[in-house]
C-alpha positions as CSV (number, residue, x, y, z in Angstrom):
1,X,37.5,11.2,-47.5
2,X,40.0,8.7,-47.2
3,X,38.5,5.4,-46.3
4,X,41.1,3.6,-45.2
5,X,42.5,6.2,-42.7
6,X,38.5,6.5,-41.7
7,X,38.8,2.5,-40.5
8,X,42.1,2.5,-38.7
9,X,41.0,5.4,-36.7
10,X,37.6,3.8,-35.7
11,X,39.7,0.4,-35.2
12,X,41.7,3.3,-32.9
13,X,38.9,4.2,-30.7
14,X,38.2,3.4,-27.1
15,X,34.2,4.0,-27.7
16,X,34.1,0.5,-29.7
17,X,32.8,-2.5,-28.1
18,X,35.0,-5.2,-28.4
19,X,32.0,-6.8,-30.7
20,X,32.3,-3.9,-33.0
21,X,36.2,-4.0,-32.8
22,X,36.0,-7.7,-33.8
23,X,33.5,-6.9,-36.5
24,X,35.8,-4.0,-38.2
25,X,38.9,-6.6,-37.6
26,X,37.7,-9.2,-39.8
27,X,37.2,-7.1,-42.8
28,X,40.7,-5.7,-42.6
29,X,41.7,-8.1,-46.1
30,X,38.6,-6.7,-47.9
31,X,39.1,-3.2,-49.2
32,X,35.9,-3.3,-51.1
33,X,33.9,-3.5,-48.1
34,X,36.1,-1.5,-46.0
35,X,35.6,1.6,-48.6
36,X,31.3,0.8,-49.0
37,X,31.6,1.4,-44.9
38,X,33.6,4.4,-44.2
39,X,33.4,6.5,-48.4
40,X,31.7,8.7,-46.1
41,X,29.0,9.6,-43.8
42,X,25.7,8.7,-44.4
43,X,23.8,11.7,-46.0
44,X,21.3,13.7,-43.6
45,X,18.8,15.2,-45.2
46,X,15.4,16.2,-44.6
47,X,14.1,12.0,-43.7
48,X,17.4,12.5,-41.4
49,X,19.2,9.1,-41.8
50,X,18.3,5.8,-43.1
51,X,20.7,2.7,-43.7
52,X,22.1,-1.3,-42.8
53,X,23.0,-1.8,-38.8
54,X,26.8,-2.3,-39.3
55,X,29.5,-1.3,-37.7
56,X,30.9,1.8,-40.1
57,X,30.7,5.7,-40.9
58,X,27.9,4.9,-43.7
59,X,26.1,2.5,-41.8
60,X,23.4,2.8,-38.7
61,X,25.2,2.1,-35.2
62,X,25.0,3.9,-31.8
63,X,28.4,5.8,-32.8
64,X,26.3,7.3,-35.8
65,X,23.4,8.2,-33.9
66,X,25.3,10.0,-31.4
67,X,26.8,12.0,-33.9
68,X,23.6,12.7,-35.4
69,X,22.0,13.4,-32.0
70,X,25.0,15.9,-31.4
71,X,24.4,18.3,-34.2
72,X,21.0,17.6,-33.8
73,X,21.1,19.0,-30.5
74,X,23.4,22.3,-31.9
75,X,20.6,23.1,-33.8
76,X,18.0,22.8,-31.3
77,X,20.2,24.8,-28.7
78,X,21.0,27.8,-31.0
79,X,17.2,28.6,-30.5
80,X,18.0,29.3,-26.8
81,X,16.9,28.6,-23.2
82,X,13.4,28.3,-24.6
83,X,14.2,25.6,-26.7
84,X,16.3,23.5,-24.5
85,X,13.5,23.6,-22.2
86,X,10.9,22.8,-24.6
87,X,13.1,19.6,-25.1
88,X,12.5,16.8,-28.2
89,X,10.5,14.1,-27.8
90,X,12.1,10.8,-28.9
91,X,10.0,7.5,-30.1
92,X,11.5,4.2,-31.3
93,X,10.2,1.1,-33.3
94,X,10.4,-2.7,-33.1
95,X,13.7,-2.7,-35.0
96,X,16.7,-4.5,-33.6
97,X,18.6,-1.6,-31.7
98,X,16.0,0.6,-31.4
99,X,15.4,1.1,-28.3
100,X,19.7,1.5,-27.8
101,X,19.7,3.9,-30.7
102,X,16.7,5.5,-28.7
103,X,18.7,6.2,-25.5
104,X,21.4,7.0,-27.1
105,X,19.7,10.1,-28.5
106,X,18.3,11.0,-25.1
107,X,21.9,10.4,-23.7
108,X,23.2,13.1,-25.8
109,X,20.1,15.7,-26.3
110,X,20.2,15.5,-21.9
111,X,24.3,16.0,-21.9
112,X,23.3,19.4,-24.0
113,X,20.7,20.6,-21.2
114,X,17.8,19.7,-23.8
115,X,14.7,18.2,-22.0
116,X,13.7,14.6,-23.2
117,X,10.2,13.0,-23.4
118,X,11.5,9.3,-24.1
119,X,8.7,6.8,-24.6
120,X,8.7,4.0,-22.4
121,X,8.6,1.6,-25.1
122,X,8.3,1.4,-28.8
123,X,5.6,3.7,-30.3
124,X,3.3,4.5,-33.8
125,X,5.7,7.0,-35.7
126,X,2.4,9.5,-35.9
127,X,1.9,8.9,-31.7
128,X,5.7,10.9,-31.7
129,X,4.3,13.5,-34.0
130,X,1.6,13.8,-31.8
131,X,3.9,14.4,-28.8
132,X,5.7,17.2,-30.2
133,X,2.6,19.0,-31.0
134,X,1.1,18.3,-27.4
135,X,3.5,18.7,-25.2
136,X,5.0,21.8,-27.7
137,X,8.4,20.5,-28.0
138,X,10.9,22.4,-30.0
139,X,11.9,19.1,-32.0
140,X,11.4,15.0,-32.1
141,X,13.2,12.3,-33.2
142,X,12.2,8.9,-34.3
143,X,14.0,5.8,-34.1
144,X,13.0,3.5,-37.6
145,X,13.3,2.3,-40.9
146,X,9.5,2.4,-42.0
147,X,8.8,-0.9,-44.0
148,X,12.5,-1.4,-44.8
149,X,14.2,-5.1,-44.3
150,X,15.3,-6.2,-40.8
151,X,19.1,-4.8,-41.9
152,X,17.5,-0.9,-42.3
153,X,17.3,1.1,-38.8
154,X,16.8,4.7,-39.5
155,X,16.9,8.4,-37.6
156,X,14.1,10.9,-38.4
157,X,14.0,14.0,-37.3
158,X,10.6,16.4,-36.6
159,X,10.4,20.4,-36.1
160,X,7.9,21.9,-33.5
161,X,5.3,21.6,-36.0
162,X,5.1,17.6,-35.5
163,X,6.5,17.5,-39.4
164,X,9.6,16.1,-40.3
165,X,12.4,18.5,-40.4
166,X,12.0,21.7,-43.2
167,X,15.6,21.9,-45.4
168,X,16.5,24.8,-43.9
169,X,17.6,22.7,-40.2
170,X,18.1,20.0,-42.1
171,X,20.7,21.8,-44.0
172,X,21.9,23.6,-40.7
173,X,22.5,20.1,-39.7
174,X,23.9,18.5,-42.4
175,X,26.4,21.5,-42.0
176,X,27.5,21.4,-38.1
177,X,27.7,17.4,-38.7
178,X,30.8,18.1,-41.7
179,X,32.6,20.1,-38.2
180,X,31.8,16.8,-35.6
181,X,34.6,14.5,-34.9
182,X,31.8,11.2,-34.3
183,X,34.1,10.4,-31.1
184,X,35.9,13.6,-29.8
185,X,33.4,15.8,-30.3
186,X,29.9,13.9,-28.6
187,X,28.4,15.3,-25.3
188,X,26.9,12.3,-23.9
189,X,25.4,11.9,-20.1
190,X,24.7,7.8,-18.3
191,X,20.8,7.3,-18.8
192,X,20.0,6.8,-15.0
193,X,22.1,10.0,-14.1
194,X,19.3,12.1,-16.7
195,X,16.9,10.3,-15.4
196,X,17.5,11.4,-11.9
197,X,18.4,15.0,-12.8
198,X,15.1,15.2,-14.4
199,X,16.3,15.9,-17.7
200,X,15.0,12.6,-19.0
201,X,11.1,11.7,-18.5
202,X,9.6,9.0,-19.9
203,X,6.1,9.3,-22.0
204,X,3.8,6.2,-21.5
205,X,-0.2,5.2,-20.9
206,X,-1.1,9.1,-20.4
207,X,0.3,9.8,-23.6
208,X,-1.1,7.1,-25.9
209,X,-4.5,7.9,-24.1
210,X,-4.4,12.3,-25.5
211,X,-3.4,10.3,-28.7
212,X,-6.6,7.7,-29.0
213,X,-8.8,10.0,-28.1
214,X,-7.8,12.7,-30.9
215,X,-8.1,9.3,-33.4
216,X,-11.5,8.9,-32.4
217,X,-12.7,11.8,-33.1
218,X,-12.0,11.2,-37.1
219,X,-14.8,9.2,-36.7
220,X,-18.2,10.6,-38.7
221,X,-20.4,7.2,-38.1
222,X,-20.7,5.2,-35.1
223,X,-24.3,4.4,-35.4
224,X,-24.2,2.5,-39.1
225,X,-21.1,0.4,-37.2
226,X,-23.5,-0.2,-34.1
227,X,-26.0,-1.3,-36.8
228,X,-23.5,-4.2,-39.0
229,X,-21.4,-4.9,-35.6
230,X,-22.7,-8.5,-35.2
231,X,-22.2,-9.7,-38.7
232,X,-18.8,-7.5,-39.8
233,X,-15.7,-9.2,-39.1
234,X,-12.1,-8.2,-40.2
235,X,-8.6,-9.1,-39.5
236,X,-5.6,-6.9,-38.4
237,X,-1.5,-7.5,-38.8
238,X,1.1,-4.8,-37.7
239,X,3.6,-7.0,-39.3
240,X,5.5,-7.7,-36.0
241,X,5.8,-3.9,-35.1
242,X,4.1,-0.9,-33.5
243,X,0.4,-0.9,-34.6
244,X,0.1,-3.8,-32.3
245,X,-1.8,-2.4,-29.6
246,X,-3.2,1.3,-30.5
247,X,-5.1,-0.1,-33.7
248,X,-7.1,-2.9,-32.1
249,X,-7.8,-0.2,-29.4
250,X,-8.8,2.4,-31.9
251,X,-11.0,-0.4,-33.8
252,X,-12.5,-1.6,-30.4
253,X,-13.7,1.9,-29.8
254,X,-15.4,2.3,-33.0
255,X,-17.3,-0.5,-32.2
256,X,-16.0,-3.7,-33.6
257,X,-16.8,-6.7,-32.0
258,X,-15.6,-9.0,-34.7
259,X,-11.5,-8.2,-34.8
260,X,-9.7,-11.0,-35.7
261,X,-5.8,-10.1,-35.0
262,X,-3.0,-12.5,-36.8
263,X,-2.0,-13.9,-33.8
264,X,2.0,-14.6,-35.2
265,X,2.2,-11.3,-36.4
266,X,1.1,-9.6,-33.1
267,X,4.6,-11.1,-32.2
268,X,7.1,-8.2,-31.4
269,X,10.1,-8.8,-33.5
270,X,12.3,-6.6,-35.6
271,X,13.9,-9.8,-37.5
272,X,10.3,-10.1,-38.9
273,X,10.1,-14.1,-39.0
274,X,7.4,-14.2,-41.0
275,X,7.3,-12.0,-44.3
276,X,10.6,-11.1,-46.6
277,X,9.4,-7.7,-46.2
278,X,7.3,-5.9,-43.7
279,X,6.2,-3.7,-46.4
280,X,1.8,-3.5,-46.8
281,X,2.7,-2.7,-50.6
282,X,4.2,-6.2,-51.0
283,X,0.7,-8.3,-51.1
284,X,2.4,-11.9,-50.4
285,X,3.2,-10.5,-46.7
286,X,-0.7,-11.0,-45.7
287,X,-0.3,-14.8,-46.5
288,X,-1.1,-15.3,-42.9
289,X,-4.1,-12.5,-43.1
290,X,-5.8,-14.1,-45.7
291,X,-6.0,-17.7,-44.4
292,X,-7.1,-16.1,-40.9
293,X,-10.0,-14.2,-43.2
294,X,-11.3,-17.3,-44.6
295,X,-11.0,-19.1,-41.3
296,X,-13.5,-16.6,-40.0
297,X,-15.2,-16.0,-42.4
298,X,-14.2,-12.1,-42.7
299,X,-14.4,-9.6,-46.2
300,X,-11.8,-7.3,-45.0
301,X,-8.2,-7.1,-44.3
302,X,-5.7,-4.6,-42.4
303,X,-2.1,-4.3,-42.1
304,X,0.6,-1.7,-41.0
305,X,3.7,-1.4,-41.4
306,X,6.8,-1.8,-38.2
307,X,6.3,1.6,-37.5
308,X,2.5,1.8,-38.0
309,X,2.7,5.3,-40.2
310,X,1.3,3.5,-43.1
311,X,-1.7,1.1,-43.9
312,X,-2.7,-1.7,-46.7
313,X,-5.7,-3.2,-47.1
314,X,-7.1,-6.6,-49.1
315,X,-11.2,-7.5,-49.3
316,X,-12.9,-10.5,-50.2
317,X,-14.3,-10.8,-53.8
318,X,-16.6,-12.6,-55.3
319,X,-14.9,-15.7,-56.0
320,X,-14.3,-15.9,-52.4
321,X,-10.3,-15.3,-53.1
322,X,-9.0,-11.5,-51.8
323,X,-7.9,-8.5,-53.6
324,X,-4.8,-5.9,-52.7
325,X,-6.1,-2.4,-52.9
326,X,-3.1,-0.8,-54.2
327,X,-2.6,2.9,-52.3
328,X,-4.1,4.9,-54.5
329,X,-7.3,2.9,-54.8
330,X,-7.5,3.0,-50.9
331,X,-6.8,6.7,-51.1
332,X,-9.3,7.2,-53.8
333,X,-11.8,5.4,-51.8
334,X,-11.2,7.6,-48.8
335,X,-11.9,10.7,-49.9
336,X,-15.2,9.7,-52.0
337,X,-16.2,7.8,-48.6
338,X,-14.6,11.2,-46.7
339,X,-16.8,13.8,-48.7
340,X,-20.1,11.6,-48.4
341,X,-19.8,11.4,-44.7
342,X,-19.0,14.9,-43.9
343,X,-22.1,15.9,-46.4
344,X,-24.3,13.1,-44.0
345,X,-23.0,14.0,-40.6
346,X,-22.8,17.6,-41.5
347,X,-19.6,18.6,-41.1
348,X,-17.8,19.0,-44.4
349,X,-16.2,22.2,-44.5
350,X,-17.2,24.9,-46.7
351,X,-13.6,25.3,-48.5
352,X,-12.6,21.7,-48.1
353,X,-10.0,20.4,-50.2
354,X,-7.7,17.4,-50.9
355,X,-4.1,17.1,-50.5
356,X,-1.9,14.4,-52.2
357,X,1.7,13.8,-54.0
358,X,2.5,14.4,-57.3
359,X,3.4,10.6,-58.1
360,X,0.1,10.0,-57.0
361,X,-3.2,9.3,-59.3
362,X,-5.2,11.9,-60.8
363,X,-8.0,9.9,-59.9
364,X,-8.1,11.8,-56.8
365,X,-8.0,15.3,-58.6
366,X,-11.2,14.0,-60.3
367,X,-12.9,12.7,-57.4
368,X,-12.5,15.6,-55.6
369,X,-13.1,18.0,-58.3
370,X,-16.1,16.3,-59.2
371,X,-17.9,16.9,-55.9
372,X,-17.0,19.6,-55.7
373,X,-13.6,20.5,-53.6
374,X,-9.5,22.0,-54.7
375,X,-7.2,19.4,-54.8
376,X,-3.0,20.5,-54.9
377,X,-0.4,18.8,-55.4
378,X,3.2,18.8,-53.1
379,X,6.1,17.1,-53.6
380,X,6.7,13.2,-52.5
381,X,6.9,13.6,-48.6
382,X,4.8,14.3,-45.9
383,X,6.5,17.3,-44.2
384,X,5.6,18.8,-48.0
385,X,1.8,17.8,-47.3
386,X,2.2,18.8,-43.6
387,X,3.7,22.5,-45.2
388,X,0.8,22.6,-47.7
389,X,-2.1,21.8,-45.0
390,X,-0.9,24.5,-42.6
391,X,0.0,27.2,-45.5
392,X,-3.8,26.3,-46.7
393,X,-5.6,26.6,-43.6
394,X,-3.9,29.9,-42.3
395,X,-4.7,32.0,-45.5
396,X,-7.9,30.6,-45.4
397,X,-7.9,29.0,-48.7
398,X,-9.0,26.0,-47.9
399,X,-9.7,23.3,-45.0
400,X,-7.9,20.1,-45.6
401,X,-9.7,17.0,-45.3
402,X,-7.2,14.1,-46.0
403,X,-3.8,14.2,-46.9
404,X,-2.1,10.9,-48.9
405,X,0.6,9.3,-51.0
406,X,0.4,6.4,-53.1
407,X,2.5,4.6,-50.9
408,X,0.2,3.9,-48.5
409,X,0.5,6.9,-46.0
410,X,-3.0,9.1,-45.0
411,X,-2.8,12.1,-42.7
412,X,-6.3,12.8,-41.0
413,X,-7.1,15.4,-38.4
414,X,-5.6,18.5,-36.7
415,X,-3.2,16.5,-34.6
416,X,-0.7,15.0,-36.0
417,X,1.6,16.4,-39.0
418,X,2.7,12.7,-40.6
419,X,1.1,9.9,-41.9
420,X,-0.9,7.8,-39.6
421,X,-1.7,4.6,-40.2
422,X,-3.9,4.4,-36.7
423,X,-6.5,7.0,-37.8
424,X,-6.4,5.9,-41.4
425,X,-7.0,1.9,-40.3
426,X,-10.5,3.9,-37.8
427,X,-11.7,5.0,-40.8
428,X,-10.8,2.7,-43.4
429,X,-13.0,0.3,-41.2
430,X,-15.8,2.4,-40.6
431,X,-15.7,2.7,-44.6
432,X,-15.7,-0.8,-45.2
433,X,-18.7,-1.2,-42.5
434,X,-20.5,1.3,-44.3
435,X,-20.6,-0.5,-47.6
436,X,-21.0,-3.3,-45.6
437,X,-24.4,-2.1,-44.3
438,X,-25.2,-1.7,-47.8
439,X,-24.5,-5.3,-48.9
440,X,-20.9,-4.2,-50.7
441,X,-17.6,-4.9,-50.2
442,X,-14.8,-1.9,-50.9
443,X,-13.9,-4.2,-53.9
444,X,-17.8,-3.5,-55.1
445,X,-17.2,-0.1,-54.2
446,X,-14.2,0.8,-56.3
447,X,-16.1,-0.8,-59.4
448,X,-18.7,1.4,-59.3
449,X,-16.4,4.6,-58.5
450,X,-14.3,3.6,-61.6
451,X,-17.8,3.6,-63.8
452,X,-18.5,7.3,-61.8
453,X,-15.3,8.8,-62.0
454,X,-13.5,7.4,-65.2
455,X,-10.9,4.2,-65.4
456,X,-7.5,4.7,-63.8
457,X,-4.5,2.3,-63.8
458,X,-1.4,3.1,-62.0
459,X,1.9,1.0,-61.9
460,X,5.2,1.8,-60.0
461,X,8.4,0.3,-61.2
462,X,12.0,0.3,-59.2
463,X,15.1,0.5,-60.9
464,X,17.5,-0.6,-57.9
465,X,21.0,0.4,-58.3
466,X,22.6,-0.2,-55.3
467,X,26.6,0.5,-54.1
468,X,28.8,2.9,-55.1
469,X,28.2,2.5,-58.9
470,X,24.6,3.0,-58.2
471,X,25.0,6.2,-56.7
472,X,26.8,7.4,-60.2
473,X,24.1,5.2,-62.3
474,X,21.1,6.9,-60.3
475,X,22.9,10.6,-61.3
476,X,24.0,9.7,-64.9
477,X,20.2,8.4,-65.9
478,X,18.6,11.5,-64.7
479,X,21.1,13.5,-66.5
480,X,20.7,11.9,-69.5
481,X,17.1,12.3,-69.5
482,X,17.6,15.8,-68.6
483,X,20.0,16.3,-71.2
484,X,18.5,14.4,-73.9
485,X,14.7,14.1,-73.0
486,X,12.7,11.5,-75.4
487,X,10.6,13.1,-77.6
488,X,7.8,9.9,-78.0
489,X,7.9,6.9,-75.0
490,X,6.7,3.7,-76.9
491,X,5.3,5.6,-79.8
492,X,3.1,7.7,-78.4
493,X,4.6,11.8,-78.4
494,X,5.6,13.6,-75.2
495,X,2.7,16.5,-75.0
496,X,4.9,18.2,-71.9
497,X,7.9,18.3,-70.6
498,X,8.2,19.0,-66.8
499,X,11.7,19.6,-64.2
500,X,10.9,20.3,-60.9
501,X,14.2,20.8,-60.6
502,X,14.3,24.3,-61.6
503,X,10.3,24.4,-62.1
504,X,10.0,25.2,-65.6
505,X,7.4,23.0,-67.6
506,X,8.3,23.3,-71.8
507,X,5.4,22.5,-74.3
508,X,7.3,20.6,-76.7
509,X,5.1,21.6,-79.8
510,X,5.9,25.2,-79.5
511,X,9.2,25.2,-76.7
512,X,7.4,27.8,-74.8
513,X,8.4,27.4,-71.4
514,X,6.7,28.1,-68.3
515,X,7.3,28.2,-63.9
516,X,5.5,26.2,-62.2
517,X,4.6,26.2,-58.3
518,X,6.8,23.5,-57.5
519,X,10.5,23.1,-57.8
520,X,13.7,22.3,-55.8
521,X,13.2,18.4,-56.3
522,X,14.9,15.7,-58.3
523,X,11.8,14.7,-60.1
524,X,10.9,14.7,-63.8
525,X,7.8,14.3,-65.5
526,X,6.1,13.6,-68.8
527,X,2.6,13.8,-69.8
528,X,1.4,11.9,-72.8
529,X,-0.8,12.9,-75.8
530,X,-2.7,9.9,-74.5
531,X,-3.3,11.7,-71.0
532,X,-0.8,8.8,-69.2
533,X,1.9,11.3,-66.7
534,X,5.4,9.2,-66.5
535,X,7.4,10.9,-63.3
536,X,11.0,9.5,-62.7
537,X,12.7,10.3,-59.3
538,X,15.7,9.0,-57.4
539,X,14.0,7.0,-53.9
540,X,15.1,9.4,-51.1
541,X,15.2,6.3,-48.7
542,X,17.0,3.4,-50.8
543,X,19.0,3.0,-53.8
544,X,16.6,2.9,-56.4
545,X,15.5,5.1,-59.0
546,X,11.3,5.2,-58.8
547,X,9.2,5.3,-62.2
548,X,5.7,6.5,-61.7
549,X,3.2,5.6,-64.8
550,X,-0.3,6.8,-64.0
551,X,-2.2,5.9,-66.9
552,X,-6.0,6.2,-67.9
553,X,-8.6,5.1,-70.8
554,X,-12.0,4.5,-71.6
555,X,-12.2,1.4,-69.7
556,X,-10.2,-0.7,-67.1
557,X,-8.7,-3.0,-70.7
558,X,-7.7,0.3,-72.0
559,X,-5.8,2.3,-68.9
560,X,-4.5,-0.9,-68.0
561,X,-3.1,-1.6,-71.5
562,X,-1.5,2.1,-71.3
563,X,0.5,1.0,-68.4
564,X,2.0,-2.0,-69.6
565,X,3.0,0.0,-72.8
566,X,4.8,2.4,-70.8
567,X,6.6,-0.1,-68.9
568,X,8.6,-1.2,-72.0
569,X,10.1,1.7,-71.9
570,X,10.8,1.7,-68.0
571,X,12.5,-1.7,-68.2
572,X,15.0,-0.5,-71.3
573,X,16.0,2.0,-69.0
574,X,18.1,0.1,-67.2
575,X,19.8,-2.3,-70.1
């Protein structure tokens, strides 16, 4: 593409504010810039579209989400009548723009004769996965950019199955997009004029009310809550975004009494005053958390993320300070806590099994295993867990009980088809209430399953590589470690060799080589003589290249030693 021609004809066109014509005029002496904004369009894929909120063919801005929308909408009409009439379903976060981006999308699904459920106001991210499923749309779209900084807006795109779009429409539209001119080519119709032709309704109290209720019925105990009500306290951030009001709902049914909400961070804002990063991983964000939880005297410690699809957690200790969780402790915790409550309340399925990411511990294989139940593996991504669950429970194979990434994200229940930080946070409290009841915090809890289950240490590193020469950094490191894979990382020898590119795993003892279930993905993975995995993959969301070292040992000195070793080798890789 040729950049600057791609600037003069925006500069060109009526459809720019005069703010966005001003904004493209004063980079007109800067041809670096000019050429990082219009080298091409930003890449739709199966997340759909994630990027900065400048004006610019690579960037997020109304123009790009109509032309998004559009093919989009192409897709969703070349499944007919039906599934213009089963419309899309359209959520937004507290992002700056989201809401514009939002009608924008409902501006142009309405000008193609698709139906639109438009929420009143921003949403949870699972709350629109929800939607699809309940009101059966044919697709849904979601205006956010996750935990990324204020810059990041983003477009993500769902299926009738309430997961995030399969590759085969995502490829469908990634293909009609290369045919749409993003100005001469956009079918878009005035908001009040859909309204009024009934082509736009708007999805509010009624909605969030189906959605609570299916939350509350993850719940296994209400009555050991009842019993630690008076004395359990907690407190709750959403990080100045969506989880705002359906979490201390959800937590208020369960039976809190003691729910202590940041009260700066209940704030509404997509600049995110308050935290660098509105990211749960990032344990300096709960600054505000923690001196709330001493204040009142509370062991336990919630926050989600802008878009309330993913949850941390901290607890007290006993120095009186507070401890992160990392995600796949908490996820670890869940499905020990998960199995034992089923097995009280009676309702652990016969063929229940466990569901989680490759980059994610083995711990959870062993916990699982241990009592009892499968666990598989997918691909990073929960429209691969989503694929899994429903390709499990059809053939009978297996009843899922909890689906989760070491990111942070859970998937709980029938309903939804994405992680859900508002179910996860219900049940990550009744946990913590449980152990409660029994004098322990979580912290006391993960101790003891570490003595139970074996000693874990997990660590992941980011190798950011932004602009254009990080695009052709990201692809050259991969290759090279394609092309020539290490035989030993930091001494110790590389047992196997796995690609799920093609799928072929290569013992590198004897070279046999063997297919494995998985494949299609950028990912690469080396297991240890020392039983430590090492998985490299290219972020699908930012530009960063992710290194996943899940290491173990005899005790927490040793796995923990076996991490750090590894990361020698993860920080020469980019030198």
């Amino acid at each position: 593409m040729d950049f600057m021609k791609e600037y003069e004809k925006w500069l060109a066109s009526p459809a720019l504010t005069a703010e966005e014509h001003a904004e493209l005029e004063a980079i007109r002496n800067d041809p670096k810039e000019i050429e990082s904004r219009f080298y091409g369009p930003l890449e739709f894929g199966t997340a759909g579209l994630r990027g900065t909120m400048y004006t610019g063919l690579h960037h997020m801005n109304v123009h790009v989400i109509r032309w998004a929308t559009q093919g989009f909408a192409d897709v969703i009409c070349a499944e007919g009548e039906e599934g213009k009439r089963r419309g899309v379903a359209i959520c937004m976060d507290c992002r700056n723009h989201s809401m514009d981006f939002a009608r924008a999308a409902a501006e142009v699904c309405a000008a193609n004769g698709i139906h639109v459920r438009l929420f009143e106001s921003l949403r949870p991210t699972p709350e629109l996965s929800f939607a699809v499923r309940e009101y059966h749309c044919q697709a849904g779209i979601n205006v956010t950019a996750s935990h990324n900084p204020k810059e990041y807006n983003g477009y993500k795109v769902y299926w009738e199955d309430g997961a995030q779009l399969p590759p085969v429409h995502a490829d469908a539209i990634s293909a009609r997009l290369e045919q749409i001119d993003i100005f001469n080519d956009i079918k878009t119709m005035p908001y009040d004029e859909a309204v009024k032709a009934g082509l736009i309704e708007i999805l509010g109290a009624e909605t969030d009310e189906k959605f609570l209720k299916n939350v509350m019925e993850q719940a296994n105990d209400f009555e050991t809550v009842k019993k630690v009500a008076d004395t359990f306290k907690l407190v709750y951030t959403p990080f100045h975004g969506t989880g705002h009001k359906l979490i201390p709902e959800a937590l208020r049914r369960l039976g809190i009494k003691h729910l202590f909400c940041e009260p700066q961070q209940m704030v509404i804002d997509g600049d995110f005053p308050t935290v660098k990063s509105p990211n749960p991983e990032n344990p300096e964000g709960f600054y505000l958390a923690v001196d709330l939880a001493k204040k009142e005297g509370a062991d336990f410690i919630l926050g989600s993320d802008p878009d309330a699809d993913r949850v941390g957690i901290m607890v007290r200790t006993a120095d009186g300070e507070f401890k992160v969780i990392s995600g796949n402790q908490t996820g670890v915790l869940l499905i020990d806590y998960l199995i034992g409550a089923m097995k009280r309340a009676g309702t652990l399925p016969k063929n229940a099994v466990v569901l989680k990411s490759l980059v994610t511990t083995e711990m959870a294989r062993k916990v699982a295993e241990v009592n009892g139940l499968k666990c598989f593996d997918t691909f990073t991504g929960f429209k691969f867990l989503a694929e899994k669950k429903d390709k499990l429970e059809k053939s009978g194979e297996g009843k899922v009980i909890i689906s989760y990434e070491e990111s942070y994200g859970y998937m709980l229940g029938d309903y939804v088809r994405d992680k859900d930080a508002v179910s996860a946070s219900l049940l990550l409290t009744e946990m913590a209430a449980w152990y409660a009841s029994q004098g322990k915090t979580l912290a006391d809890a993960l101790d003891e399953m570490y003595v139970k289950y074996g000693h874990y240490s997990e660590h992941t590193y980011n190798l950011v590589m932004p602009g254009l020469d990080g695009l052709k950094d990201m692809a050259e490191l991969m290759r090279k470690l394609r092309e020539e894979p290490p035989a030993e990382l930091e001494g110790v020898k590389v047992v196997t060799r796995k690609d799920y590119k093609d799928g072929t795993a290569i013992d590198t003892a004897t070279g046999k080589q063997e297919k494995m279930e998985l494949s299609g993905s950028n990912v690469l993975r080396f297991e240890m003589a020392d039983g430590t995995s090492v998985i490299v993959r290219p972020s699908g969301t930012e530009p960063k290249i992710k290194v996943y070292v899940l290491a173990q040992g005899k005790d927490a000195d040793e796995a923990l030693a076996n991490n750090e070793r590894y990361g020698k080798w993860v920080a020469a890789l980019q030198k």
